[in-house]
C-alpha positions as CSV (number, residue, x, y, z in Angstrom):
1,X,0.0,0.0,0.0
2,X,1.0,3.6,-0.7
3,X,0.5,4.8,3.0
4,X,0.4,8.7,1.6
5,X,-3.0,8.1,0.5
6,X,-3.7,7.6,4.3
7,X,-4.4,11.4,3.6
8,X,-3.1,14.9,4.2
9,X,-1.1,14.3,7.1
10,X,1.0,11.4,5.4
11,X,1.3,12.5,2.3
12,X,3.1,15.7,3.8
13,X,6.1,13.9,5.7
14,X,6.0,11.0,3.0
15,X,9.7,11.9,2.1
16,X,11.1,12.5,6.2
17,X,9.5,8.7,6.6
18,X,10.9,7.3,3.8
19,X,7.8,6.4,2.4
20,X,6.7,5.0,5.3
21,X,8.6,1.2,4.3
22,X,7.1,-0.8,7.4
23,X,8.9,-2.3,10.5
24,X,9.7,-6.3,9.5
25,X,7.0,-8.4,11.2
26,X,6.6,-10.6,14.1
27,X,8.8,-13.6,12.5
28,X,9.0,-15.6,16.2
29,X,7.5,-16.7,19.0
30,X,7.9,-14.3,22.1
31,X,7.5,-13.7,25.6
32,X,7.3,-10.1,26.8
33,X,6.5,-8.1,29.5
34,X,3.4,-6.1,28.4
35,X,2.2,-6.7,24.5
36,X,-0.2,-3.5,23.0
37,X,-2.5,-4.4,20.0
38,X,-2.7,-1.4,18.1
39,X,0.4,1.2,17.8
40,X,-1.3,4.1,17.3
41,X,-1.5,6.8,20.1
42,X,-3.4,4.9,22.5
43,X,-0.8,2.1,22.4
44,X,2.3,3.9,22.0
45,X,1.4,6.6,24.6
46,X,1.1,3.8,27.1
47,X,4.4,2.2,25.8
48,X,5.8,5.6,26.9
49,X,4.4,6.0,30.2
50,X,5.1,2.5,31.0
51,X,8.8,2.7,30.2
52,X,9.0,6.1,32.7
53,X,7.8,4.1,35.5
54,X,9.8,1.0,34.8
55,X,12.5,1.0,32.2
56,X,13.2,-2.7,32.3
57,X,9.6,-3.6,31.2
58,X,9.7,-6.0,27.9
59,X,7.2,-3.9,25.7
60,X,5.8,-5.4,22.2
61,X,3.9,-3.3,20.4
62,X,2.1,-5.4,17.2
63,X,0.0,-3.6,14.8
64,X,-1.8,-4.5,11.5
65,X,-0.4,-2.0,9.3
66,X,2.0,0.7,10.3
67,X,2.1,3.1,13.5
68,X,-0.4,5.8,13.5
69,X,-2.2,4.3,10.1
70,X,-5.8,4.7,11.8
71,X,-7.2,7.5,13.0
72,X,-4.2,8.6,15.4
73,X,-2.9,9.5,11.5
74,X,-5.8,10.9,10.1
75,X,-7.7,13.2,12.8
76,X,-8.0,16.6,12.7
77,X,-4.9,17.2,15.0
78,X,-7.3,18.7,17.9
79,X,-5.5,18.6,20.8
80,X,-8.1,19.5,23.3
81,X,-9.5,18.7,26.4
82,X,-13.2,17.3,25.0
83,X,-14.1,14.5,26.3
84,X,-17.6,12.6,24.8
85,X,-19.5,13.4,27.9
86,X,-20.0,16.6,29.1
87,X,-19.2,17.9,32.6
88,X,-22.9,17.8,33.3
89,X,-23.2,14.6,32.0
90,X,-20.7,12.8,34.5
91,X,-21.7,14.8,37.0
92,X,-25.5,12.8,36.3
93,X,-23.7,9.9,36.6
94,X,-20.9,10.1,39.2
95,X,-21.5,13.5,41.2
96,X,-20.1,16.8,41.1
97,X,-16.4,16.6,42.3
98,X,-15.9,13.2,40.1
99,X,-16.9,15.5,36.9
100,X,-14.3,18.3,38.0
101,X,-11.9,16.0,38.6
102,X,-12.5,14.6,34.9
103,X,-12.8,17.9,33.2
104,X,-9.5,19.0,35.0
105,X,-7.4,16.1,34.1
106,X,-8.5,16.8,30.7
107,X,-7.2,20.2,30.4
108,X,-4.0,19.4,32.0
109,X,-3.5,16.9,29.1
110,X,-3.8,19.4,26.9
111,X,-0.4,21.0,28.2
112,X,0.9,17.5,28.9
113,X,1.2,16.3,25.2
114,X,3.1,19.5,24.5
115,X,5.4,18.8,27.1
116,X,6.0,15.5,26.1
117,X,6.3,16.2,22.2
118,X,8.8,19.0,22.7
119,X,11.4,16.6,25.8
120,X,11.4,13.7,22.8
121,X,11.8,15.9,20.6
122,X,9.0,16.0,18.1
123,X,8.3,19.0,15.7
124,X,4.3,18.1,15.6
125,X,3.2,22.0,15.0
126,X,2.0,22.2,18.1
127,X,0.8,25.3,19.0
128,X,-1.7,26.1,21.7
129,X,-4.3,28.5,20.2
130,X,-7.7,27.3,21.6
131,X,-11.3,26.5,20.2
132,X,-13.5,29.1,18.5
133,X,-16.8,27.9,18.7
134,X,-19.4,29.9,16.6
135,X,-23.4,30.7,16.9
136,X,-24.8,31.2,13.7
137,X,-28.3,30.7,14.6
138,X,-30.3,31.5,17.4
139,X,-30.7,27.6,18.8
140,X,-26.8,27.9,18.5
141,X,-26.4,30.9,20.3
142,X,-28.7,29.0,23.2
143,X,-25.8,26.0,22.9
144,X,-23.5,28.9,23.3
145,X,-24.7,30.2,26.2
146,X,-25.7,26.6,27.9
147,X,-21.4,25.7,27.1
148,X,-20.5,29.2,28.8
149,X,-22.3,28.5,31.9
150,X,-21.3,25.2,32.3
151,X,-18.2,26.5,32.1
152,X,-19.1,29.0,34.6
153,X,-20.5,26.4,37.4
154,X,-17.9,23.7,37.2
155,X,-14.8,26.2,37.4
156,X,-12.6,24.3,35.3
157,X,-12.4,25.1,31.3
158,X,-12.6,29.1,31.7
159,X,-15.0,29.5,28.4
160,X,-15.5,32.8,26.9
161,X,-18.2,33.7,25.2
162,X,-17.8,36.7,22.5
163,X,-21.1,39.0,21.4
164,X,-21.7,39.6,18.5
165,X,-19.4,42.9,17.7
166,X,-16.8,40.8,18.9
167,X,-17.0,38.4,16.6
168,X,-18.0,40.1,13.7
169,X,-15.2,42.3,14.1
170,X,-12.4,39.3,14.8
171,X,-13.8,36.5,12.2
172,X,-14.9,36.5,8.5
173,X,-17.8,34.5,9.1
174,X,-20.9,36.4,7.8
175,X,-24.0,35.1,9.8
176,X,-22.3,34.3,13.0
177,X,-24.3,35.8,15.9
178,X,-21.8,34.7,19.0
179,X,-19.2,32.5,19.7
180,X,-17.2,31.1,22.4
181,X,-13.5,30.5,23.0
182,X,-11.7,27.9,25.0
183,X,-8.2,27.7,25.4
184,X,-7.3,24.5,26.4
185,X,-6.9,23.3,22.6
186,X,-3.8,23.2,20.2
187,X,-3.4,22.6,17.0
188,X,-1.4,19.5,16.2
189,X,0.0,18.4,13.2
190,X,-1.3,14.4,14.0
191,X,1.0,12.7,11.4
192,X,4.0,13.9,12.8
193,X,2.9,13.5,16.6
194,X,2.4,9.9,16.3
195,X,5.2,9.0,14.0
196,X,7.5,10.5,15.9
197,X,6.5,8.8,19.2
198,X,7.0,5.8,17.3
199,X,10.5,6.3,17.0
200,X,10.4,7.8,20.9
201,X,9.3,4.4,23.1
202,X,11.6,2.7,20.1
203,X,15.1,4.6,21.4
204,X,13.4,3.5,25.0
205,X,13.4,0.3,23.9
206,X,10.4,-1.1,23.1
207,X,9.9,-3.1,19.6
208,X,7.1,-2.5,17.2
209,X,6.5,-5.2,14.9
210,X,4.1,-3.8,11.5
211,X,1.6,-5.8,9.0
212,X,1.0,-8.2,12.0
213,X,-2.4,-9.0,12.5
214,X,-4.1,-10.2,15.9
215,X,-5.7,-13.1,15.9
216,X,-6.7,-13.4,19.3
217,X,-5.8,-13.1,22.5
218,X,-7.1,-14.5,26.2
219,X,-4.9,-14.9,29.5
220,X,-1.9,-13.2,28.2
221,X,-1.7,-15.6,25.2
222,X,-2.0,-13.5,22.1
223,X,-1.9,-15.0,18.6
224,X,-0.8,-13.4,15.2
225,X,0.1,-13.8,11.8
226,X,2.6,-12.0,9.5
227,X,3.7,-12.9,6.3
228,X,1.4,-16.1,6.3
229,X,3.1,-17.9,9.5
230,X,1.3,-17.5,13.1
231,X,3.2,-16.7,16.3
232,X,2.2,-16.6,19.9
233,X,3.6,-13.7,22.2
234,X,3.3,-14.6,25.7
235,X,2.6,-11.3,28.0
236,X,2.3,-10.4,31.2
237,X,-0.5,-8.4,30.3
238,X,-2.2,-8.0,26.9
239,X,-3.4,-3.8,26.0
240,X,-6.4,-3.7,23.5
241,X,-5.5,-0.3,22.0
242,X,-7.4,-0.8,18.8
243,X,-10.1,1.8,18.9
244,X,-12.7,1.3,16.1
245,X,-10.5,-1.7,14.5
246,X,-11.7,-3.5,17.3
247,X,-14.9,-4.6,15.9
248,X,-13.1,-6.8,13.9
249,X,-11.3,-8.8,16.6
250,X,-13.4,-11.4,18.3
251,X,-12.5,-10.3,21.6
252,X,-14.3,-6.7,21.2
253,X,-16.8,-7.3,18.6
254,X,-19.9,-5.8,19.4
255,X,-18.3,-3.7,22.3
256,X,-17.1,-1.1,19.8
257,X,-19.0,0.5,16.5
258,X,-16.8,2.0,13.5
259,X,-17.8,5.1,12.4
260,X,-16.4,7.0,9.9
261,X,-15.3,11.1,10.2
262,X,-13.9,12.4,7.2
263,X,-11.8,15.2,6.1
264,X,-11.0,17.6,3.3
265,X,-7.4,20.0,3.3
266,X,-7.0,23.2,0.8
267,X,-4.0,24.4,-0.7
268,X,-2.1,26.8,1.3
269,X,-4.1,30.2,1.4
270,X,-2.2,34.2,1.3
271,X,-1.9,35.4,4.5
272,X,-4.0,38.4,3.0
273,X,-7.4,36.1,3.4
274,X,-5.9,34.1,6.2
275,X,-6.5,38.3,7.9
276,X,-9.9,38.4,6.5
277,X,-10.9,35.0,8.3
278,X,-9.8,35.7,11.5
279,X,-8.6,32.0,12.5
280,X,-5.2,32.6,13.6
281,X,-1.8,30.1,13.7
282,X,-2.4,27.6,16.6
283,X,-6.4,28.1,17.0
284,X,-8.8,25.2,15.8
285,X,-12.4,26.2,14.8
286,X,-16.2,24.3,14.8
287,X,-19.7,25.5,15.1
288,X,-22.4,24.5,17.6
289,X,-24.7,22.8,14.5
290,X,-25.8,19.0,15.7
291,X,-23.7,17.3,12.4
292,X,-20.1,18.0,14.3
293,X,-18.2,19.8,11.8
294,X,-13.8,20.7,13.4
295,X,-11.3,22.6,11.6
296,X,-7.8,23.8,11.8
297,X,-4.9,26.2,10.1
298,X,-2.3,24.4,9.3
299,X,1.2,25.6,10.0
300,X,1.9,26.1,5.9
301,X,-1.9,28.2,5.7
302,X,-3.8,25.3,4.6
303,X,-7.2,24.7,5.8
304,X,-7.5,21.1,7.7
305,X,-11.1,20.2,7.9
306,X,-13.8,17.3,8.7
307,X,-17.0,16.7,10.0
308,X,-19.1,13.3,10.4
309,X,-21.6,12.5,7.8
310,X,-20.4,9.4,6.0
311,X,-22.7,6.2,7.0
312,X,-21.9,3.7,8.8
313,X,-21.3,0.3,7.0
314,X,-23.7,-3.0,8.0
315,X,-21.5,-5.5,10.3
316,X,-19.3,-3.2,11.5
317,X,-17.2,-3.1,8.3
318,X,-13.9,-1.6,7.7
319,X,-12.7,-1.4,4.1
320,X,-10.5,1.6,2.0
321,X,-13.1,1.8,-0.2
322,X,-14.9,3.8,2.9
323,X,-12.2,6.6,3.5
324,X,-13.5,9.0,0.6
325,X,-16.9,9.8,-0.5
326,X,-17.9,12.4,-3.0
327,X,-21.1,13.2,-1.6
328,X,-19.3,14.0,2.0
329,X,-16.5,15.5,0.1
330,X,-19.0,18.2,-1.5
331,X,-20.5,18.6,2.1
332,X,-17.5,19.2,3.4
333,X,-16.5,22.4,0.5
334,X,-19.9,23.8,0.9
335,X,-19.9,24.0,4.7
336,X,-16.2,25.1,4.7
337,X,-16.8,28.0,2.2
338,X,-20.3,29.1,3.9
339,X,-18.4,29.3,7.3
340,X,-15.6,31.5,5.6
341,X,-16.2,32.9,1.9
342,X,-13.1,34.7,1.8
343,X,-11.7,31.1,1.2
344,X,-14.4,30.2,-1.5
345,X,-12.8,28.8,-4.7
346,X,-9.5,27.5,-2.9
347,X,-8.4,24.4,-4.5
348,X,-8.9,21.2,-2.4
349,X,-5.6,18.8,-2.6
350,X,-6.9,16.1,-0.1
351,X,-10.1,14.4,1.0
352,X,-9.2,11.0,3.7
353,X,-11.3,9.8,6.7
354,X,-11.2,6.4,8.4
355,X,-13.4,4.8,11.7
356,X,-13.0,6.3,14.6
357,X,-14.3,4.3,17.9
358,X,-17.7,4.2,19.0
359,X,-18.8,2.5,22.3
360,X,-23.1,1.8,23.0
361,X,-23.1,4.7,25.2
362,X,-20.4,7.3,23.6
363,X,-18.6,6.8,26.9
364,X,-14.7,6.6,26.7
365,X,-13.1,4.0,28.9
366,X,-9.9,2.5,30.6
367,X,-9.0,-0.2,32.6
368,X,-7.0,-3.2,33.6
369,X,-8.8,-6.7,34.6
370,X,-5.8,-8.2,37.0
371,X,-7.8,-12.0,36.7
372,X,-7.7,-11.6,32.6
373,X,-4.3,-9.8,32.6
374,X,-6.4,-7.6,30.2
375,X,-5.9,-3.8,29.9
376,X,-7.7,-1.7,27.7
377,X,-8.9,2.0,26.6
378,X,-10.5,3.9,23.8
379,X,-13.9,4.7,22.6
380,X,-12.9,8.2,22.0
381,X,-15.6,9.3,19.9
382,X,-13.2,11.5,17.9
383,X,-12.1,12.9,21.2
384,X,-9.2,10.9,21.3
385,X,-5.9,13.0,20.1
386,X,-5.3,14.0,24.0
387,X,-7.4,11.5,25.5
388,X,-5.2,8.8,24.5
389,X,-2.4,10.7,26.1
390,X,-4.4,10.7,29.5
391,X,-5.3,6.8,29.1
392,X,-1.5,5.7,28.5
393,X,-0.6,7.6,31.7
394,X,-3.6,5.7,33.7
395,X,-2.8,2.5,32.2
396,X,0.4,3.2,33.2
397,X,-0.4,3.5,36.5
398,X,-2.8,0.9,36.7
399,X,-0.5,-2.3,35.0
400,X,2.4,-0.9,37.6
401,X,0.3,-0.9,40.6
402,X,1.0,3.2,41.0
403,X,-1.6,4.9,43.4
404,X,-2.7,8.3,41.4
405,X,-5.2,10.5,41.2
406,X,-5.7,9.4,37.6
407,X,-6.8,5.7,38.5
408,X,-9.5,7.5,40.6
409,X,-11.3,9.1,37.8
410,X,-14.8,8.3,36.8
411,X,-14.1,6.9,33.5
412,X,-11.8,4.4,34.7
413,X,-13.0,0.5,35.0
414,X,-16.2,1.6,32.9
415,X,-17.9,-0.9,30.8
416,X,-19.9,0.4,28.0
417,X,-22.9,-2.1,27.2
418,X,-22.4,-3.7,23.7
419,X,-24.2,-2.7,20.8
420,X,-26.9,-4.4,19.2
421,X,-26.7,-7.5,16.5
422,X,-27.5,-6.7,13.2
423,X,-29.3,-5.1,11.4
424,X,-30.5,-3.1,14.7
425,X,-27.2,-1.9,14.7
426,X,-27.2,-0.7,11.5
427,X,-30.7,0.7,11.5
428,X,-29.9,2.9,15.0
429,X,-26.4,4.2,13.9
430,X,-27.7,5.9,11.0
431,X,-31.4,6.8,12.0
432,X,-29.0,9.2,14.0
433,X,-26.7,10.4,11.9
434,X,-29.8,11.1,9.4
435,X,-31.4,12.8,12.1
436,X,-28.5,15.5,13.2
437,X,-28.3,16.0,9.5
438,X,-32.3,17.1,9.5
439,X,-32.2,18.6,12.9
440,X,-29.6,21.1,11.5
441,X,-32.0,21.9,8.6
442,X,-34.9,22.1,11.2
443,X,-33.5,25.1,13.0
444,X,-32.0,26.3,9.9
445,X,-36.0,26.7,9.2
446,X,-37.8,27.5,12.4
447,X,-34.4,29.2,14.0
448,X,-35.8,27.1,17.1
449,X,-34.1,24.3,18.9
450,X,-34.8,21.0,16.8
451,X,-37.7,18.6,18.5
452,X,-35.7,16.1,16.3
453,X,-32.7,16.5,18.0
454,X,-34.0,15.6,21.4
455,X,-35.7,13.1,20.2
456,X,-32.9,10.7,18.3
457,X,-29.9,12.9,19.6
458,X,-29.0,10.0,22.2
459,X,-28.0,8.1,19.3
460,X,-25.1,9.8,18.7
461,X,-24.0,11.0,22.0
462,X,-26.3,14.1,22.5
């Protein structure tokens, strides 16, 4: 495979890679300390942690194509501190202080991944700029001012929200009424984060082996073929990092949904209309519609941006074929040049996507089962450029027996039911992706909040 199709982010360090040739395979059998399935950020980030708090750990890191070839390599290069459940939400579910105690490990990730990036080393663009959020309607101006007084009451992301002078006089973007700006965001440029790690917990030590696929694994006994031959790695402990290419292991199945984000970049743009926009270096962008729509400059002026949209594919499938559509590509111009018409009629060199993870109840999880000598985390939802950062430092803690406040947080030992057999599955996933789509177009209408939206909007995490 020609890995800088992957998209924008590979094809633009294609030549510092080497044209991404892949690590050799698992040719052996072997018995290691800790064995990840999966190398992208998730597993590699925990490779990291673990070799700070023991150096001497035997870490094998297998994955099915190259590091970072799912979505750690094809994001939007967010590095935020959003989590899939709101601060309200938790606090529903596991009270007040549990929820600040969430929201503020999440914002100290933010500052954590540039910390790391920049003592290993790696030249990822990182540049902390913070979310513009804008109200173009008056239901999203109500979403506006719902986010700022969450904000307010649990004391920990310091939201501003902007009138509508402010705005107007910042940001080329015509009909927006409001907005509101949080700074624990920066941009990232993903490709270049999760590559570089690679090499990072590699000069620690640890082995990654490439086009090795999982077979199975159960009580530290994983299986896995490359080249034709199957191997067994005997571990300690065995990390499911595998985020939505989970569904296709027999040991998550059901427990994780593959849905696919996709993405669009421009060519770079003058820094004349980048003035007229308003979206400065370092600073990612979105809108409060229901369809999630996320956005970034690039640090060579190009525009970097996705939203959901594509469907999702009966029996959890997983295929190339599934990384581009035209109909989401047009989507994705149209929105992009109604949020900012100073950049109408830039030429679009890229459109990628790929799966991100999904669990039943869009609620991310880690954890380590001691009797199965299991470990696990994901179900980002998209959320997962810094959240994966957080999890490797809690499974980190957790596989080394380390008392932390992180192994105290709510989202820790969670179990997300599983989703339904087919085709419920199939039937539920997209009734609410077509929904969002037509509750955006409701309030486009009636400039009221959609009656659709609170109706199917627990689909998809609302």
């Amino acid at each position: 495979m020609d890995y800088r199709t992957t998209g924008f982010w590979f094809d633009s360090i294609a030549e510092r890679e080497s044209g991404f040739e892949p690590r050799a395979g698992l040719d052996h059998d072997a018995t290691v300390d800790v064995a990840i399935v999966g190398a992208g950020l998730t597993g590699l980030w925990t490779a990291y942690y673990l070799q700070e708090r023991d150096p001497s750990l035997r870490i094998l890191l297998i994955e099915k194509d190259i590091a970072g070839f799912g979505a750690s390599g094809r994001n939007g290069g967010w590095c935020s501190a959003l989590f899939p459940w709101s601060a309200s939400k938790l606090e529903a579910r596991y009270g007040f202080d549990a929820a600040v105690a969430m929201r503020s490990a999440m914002v100290a990730t933010v500052a954590e991944v540039g910390r790391a990036a920049e003592a290993e080393g790696i030249d990822c663009d990182f540049l902390r700029g913070g979310t513009v959020t804008f109200a173009r309607s008056r239901p999203q101006l109500d979403a506006a001012r719902a986010e700022f007084a969450e904000s307010e009451r649990f004391g920990v992301d310091r939201i501003a929200l902007w009138g509508t002078e402010t705005v107007q006089a910042r940001f080329g973007v015509p009909d927006a009424v409001a907005a509101t700006y949080t700074p624990a965001c920066a941009r990232v440029h993903p490709g270049k984060l999760v590559r570089g790690l690679a090499r990072a917990v590699e000069r620690r030590g640890a082995t990654i082996v490439e086009q090795t696929e999982v077979l199975s694994w159960t009580q530290g006994v994983v299986r896995a073929r490359s080249a034709g031959a199957e191997h067994v790695v005997k571990a300690g402990v065995v990390v499911n990092a595998t985020e939505g290419y989970g569904s296709k292991v027999r040991q998550v199945g059901r427990r994780i949904l593959p849905l696919y984000s996709l993405m669009i970049a421009t060519e770079p743009l003058p820094d004349a209309v980048w003035e007229s926009i308003g979206i400065e270096h370092g600073q990612t962008f979105t809108d409060f519609r229901n369809l999630i729509v996320y956005g970034q400059r690039t640090a060579d002026n190009r525009f970097a941006f996705g939203g959901r949209g594509a469907r999702y594919h009966l029996g959890s499938a997983i295929h190339p074929a599934y990384d581009r559509s035209p109909t989401v590509r047009a989507h994705l111009i149209r929105t992009l040049f109604t949020l900012f018409p100073a950049a109408a009629g830039a030429r679009v060199t890229h459109h990628w996507g790929g799966p991100l993870g999904v669990p039943r109840d869009w609620h991310a999880s880690v954890g380590f089962d001691d009797a199965s000598r299991e470990a696990w985390a994901g179900g980002y939802v998209g959320d997962g450029l810094s959240t994966t950062n957080l999890a490797g430092r809690t499974l980190a803690d957790l596989l080394t027996h380390t008392t932390s406040e992180l192994v105290t947080l709510p989202w820790v030992g969670h179990r997300s039911p599983r989703w339904e057999p087919e085709p419920l599955r199939f039937a539920g996933a997209n009734a609410g992706l077509v929904a969002m789509e037509a509750a955006d177009l409701e309030e486009g209408v009636t400039r009221r909040p959609s009656l659709v939206s609170r109706a199917l909007g627990p689909l998809i995490g609302h």
